[in-house]
N, C-alpha and C positions, 0 to 999 in steps of 0.2 A: 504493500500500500504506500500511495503517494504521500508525506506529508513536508512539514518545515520545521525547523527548530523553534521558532518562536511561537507554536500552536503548542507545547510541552510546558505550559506554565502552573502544573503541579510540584508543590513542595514535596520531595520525594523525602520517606524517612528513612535513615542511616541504619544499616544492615551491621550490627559489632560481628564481628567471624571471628568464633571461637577455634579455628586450626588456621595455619597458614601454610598447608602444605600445597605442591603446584598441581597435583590431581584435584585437588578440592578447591582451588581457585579456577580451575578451566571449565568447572559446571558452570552453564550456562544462567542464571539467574530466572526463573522463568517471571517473575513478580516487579522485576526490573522493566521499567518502562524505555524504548528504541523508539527511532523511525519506523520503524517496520512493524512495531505491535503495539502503536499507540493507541488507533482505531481499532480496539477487538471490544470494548464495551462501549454499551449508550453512555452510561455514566463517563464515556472520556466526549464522547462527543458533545457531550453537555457540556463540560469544561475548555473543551473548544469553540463553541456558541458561548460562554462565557467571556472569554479572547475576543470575540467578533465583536460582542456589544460595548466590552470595554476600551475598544479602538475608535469604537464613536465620541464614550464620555472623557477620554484621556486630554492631556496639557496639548498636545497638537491642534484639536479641534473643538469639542463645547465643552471643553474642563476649563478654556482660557485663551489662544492662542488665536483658533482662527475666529471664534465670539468675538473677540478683542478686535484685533486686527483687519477682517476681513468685514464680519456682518455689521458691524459697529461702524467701521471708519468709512467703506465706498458712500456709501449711503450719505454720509457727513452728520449719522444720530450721533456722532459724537466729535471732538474736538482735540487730538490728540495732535503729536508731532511726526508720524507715520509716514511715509508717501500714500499709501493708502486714501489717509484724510486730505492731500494737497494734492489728489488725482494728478501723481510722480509715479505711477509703477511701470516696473521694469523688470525685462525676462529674469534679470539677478536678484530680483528680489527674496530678502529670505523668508518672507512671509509668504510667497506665495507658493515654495516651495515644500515649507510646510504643512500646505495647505492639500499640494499633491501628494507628497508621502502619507499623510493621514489618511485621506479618502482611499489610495493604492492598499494600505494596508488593510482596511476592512476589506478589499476586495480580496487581496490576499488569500487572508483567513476565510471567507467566506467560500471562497472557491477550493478549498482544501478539503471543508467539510463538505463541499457539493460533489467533488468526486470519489471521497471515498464509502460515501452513506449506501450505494448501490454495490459498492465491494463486498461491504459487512453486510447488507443485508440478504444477498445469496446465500450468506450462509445459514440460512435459517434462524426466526428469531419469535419468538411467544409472542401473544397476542399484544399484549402489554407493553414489549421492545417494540414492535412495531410501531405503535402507537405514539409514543415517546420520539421514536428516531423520526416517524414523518413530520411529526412539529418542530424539531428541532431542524428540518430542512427546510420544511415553510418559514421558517423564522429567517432562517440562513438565505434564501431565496430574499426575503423584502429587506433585509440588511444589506446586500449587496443593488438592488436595488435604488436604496436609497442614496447613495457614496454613487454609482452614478447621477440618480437624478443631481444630487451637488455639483457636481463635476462639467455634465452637462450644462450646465446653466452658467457656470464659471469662465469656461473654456468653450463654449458650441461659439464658434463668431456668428451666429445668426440664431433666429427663434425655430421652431420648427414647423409655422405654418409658412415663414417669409422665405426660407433656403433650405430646407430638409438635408439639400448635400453639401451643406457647406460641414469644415470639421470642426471635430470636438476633442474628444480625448481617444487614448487607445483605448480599446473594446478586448477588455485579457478575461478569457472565461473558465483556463483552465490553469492547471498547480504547472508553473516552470520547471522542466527537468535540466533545463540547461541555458546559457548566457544567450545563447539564440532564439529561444525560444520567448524572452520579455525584449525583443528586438520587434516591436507589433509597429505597425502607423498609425495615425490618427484614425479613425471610425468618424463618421459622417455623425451628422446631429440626428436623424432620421433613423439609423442602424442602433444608438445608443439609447434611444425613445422607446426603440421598438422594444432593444432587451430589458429596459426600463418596466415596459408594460407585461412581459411576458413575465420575468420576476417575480411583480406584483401578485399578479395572476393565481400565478402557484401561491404565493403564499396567503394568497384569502380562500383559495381552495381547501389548503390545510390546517388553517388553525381555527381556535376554537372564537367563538363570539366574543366568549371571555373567561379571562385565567380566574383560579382563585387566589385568596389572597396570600397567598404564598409565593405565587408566580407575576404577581400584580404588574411588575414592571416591564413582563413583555410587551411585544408586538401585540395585538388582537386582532382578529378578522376585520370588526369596525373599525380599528384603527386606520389598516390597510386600505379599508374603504374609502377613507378618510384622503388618503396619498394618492388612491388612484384618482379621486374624484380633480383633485390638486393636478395632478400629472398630466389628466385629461385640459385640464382649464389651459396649463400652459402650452401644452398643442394647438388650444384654441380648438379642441372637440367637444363645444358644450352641450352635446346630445349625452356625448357619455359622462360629463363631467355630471351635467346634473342630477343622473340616474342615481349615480354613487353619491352624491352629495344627499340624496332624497332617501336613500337606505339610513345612511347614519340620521338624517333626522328623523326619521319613523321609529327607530328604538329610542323606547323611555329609560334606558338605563340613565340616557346624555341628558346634560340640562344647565343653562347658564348656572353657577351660584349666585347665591344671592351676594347684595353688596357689603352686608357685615364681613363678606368671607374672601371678598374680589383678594383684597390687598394681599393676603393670607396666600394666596398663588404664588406669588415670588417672595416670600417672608419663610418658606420653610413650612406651613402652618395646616394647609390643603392639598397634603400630597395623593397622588390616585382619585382626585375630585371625581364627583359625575361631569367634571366639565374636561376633563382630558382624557386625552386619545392615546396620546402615548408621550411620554415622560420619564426624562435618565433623571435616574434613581442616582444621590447622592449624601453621602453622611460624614460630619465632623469625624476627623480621622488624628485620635491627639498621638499616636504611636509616629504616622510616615506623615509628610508634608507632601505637596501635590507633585513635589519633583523628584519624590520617592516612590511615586506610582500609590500614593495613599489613597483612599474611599473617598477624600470631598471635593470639590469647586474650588479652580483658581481664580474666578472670575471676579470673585468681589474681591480680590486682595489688589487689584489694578482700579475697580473702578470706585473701590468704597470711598465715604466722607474723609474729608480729613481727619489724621489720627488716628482712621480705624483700617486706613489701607495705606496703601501707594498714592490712591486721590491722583495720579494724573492722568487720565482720562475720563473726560468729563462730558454732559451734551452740552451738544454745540449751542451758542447763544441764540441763535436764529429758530429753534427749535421749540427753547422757553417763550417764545412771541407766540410762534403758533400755533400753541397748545392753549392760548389766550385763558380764558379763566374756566374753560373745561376740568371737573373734578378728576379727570385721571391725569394728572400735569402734577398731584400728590400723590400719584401712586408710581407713578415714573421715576420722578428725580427728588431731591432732598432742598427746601432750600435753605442759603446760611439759617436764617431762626428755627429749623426744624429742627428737632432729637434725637440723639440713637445713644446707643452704648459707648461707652469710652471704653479705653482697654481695660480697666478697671471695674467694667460694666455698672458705671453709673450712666444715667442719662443725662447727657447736657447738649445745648444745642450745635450743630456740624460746623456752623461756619462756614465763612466763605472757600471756595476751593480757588487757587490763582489759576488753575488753567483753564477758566471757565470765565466768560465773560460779565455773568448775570452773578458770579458765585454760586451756581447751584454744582448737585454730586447724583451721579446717580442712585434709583434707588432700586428699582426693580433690580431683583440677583445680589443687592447687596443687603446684607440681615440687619435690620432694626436692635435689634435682642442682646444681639454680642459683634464687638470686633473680632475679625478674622485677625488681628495680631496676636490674639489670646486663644484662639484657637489654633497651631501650629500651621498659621498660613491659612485654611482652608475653611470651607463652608459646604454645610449641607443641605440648601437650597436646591430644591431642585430641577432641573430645567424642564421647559417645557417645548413641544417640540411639533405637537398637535394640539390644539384645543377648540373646545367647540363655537368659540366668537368668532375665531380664523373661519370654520367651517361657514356658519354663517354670511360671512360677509361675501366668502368666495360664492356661497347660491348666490348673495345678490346679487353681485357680478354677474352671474349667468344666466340671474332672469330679467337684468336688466337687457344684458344681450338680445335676448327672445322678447323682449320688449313686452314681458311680465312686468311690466311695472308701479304696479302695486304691493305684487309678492317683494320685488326687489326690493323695497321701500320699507316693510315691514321686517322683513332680515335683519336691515340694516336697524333701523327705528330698536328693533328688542334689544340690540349691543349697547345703545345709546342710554335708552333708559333704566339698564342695570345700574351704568356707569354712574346714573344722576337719585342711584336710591330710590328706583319706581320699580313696579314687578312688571318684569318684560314683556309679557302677553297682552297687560291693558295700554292701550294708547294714552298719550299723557303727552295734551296739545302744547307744554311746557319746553319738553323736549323734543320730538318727534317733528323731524322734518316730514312735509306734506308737499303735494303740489308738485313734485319735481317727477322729471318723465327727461328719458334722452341722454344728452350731456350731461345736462345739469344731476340727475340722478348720476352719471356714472361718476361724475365728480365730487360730487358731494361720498357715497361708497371708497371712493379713491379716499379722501383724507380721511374717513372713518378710520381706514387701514393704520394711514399713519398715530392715530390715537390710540387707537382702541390697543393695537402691537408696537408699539414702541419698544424700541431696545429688546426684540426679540426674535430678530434675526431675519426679519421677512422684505425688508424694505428696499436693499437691494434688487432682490430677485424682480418684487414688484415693478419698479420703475421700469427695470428693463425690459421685462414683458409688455408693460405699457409703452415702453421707446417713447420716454421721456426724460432720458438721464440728462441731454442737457441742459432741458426748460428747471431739471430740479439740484444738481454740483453747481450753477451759478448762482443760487439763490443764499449761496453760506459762503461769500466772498465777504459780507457785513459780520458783525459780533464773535467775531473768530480772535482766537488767543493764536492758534499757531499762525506761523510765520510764512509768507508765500501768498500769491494772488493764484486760488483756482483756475486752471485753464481746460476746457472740454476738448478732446481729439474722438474722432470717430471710434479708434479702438479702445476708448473706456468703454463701450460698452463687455468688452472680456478681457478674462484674466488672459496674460501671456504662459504658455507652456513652459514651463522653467528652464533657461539656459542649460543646467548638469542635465537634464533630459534629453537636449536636443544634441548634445555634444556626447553622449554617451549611447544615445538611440539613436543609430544613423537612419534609422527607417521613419523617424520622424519629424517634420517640418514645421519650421518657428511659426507662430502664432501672425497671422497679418498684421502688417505694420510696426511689429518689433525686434 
């Protein structure tokens, strides 16, 4: 069987050998874990889909790294001194290389357990293995999945209704036995959609509606529903977008929370809500810190208040405007007279942050409760990655499209009126935009997004699908701390392929225009 060394991350325990004779050292260990007999129980491929998920939540990508960096800074939600936020990126960039190793490696691992699940399972396996190993590949199936749809959208130079052949990334679907063999080319935006969907597929085929609470933190079938409905929208397939978007919302398990509880979503407080879909699981970890591969969240140690983090990255001032006096403008960011924990866990007010124009800190992802300096660096905040406001807004979107717009209107309107402490089903002439149909509906939807998902990683992608990056990178030339005049280039709308990529994969060609 195929596998990799870094799928082996079982702590094995220390065998004492009581002879040290050379007959009795050349018995084979049969209990001793190889290459070769790693995959002989579910229970290892469990721990291998352990691996997979934990390359999602790791310091690379939503532990800190590319949250920070990436989702945080293109977008200009925040204010940092990155090139990222002074739209300066370049094939050398190291963040953006970080950002392709992350994504490579859950594909990695993903595709180690895709090929050898049908090895081990020839060999006959009880009702119960069975059962176990086919959800462990549906999961491994929308895992990889996923790490392309990112990828896709980072690296495709074009959408996929506008160039379906323009490229994207390489398309690696099976375990490398040799330095030839991850020598792949780019894959068309079209070819990486497709195994996007088919991924998907399978893994809503196999898994279950929903795990118990033991299993909470998986993938679920409705989650999935959730991604493809997403996946469908950025094709611009809103036949099938909206089918899958209209499954999740006909089950009652989902349901906005209410607003005593909104805050509580990124405070640590409402984890596994009925209002999420799927959500990395993270916990204060006082033994390893996040750079020891510990259990929590890097992310508030960069963006927390002052004194309770790093404080330098901040959102961007342009940002504090236009959230005008909308109540989730206090569920986002900190401003100086607001409270949190000192490292001494008293509460006293944040204060101004200097890399911030307005002096506000974020707040969403970073904990109220305690400083992450008092906690070894890290926090147990948990990310969110689906939830049902997203889902929401995305129907609107797509019945605004079909020119349902009423339903659109009403999507949008339930998101609105949690936010303002009203119960989302009744209308409340207070809040509740009316009257809009067209543009004005899809724009009005449009800025919902930016409110409602602030600082949670969608803002990016959005623009770009809407191909309006640079009606919205020049609007944060004003209230800006860092240094430099924004400037738009046609290829901001994608990431560049990483120079070490293109200089070490000859079969692949630099990204247009860099």
């Amino acid at each position: 069987m195929k596998t990799r060394s870094y799928i082996l991350i079982l702590t094995l325990a220390a065998i004492l050998l009581g002879s040290c004779s050379d007959s009795f050292l050349d018995v084979e260990n049969e209990n001793e874990l190889s290459a070769d007999n790693f995959y002989s129980r579910v229970s290892n491929f469990d721990l291998a889909l352990n691996g997979t998920y934990d390359a999602v939540k790791n310091l690379d990508l939503f532990g800190q790294t590319f949250y920070i960096q990436t989702l945080l800074a293109l977008p200009h939600e925040s204010d940092y001194w990155n090139a990222q936020n002074r739209n300066e990126v370049t094939s050398t960039d190291g963040n953006v290389y970080i950002a392709w190793r992350g994504f490579y490696r859950i594909v990695a691992r993903a595709n180690d357990i895709l090929e050898n699940a049908p090895i081990f399972a020839a060999r006959g396996l009880t009702t119960d293995q069975t059962k176990r190993l086919n959800e462990i590949v549906a999961e491994t199936h929308f895992l990889r999945a996923f790490a392309y749809f990112h990828m896709v959208r980072l690296w495709g130079e074009a959408s996929y209704a506008d160039d379906s052949t323009r490229l994207a990334v390489p398309l690696i679907l099976t375990v490398a036995e040799s330095r030839d063999d991850v020598m792949n080319p780019r894959a068309s935006v079209g070819k990486v959609y497709q195994q996007i969907v088919a991924d998907m597929k399978a893994a809503e085929a196999g898994l279950p509606a929903q795990w118990d609470d033991n299993n909470i933190a998986r993938i679920s079938q409705y989650g999935v529903k959730a991604f493809l409905g997403q996946v469908y929208l950025y094709m611009e397939d809103y036949s099938h977008a909206r089918a899958y978007f209209e499954e999740v919302l006909a089950n009652p398990r989902y349901a906005l929370v209410p607003f005593k509880q909104y805050d509580g979503l990124f405070q640590g407080k409402e984890e596994f809500s009925e209002e999420s879909l799927w959500e990395i699981n993270y916990s204060v970890d006082m033994q390893q810190n996040i750079w020891e591969n510990g259990l929590g969240s890097g992310i508030a140690l960069v963006i927390a208040a002052p004194g309770r983090g790093w404080s330098n990255c901040t959102p961007h001032g342009v940002n504090i405007a236009r959230f005008g006096s909308d109540p989730r403008l206090k569920i986002c960011t900190y401003a100086p007279t607001d409270s949190a924990a000192d490292v001494e866990g008293k509460m006293k007010p944040v204060g101004s942050s200097d890399f911030n124009y307005t002096g506000h800190s974020f707040r969403k992802y970073s904990p109220k409760d305690y400083s992450v300096i008092a906690t070894n660096r890290n926090s147990g905040t948990n990310y969110h990655m689906m939830r049902l406001a997203d889902v929401y807004l995305m129907y609107a979107e797509v019945m605004n499209h079909e020119n349902q717009n009423t339903v659109a209107a009403e999507y949008m309107n339930k998101v609105r009126r949690r936010a303002y402490n009203a119960d989302p089903d009744t209308p409340t002439p207070s809040v509740d935009y009316t009257g809009l149909a067209g543009t004005q509906l899809r724009d009005s939807i449009r800025e919902e997004r930016f409110r409602e998902l602030f600082a949670e990683g969608h803002r990016w992608y959005d623009i770009v699908r809407w191909k309006i990056v640079q009606e919205e990178v020049l609007k944060y030339n004003d209230k800006r701390i860092t240094g430099g005049e924004i400037v738009y280039q046609d290829k901001d709308y994608y990431y560049p392929v990483p120079l070490a990529e293109v200089d070490n994969n000859k079969a692949v060609v630099p990204s247009t225009g860099y």
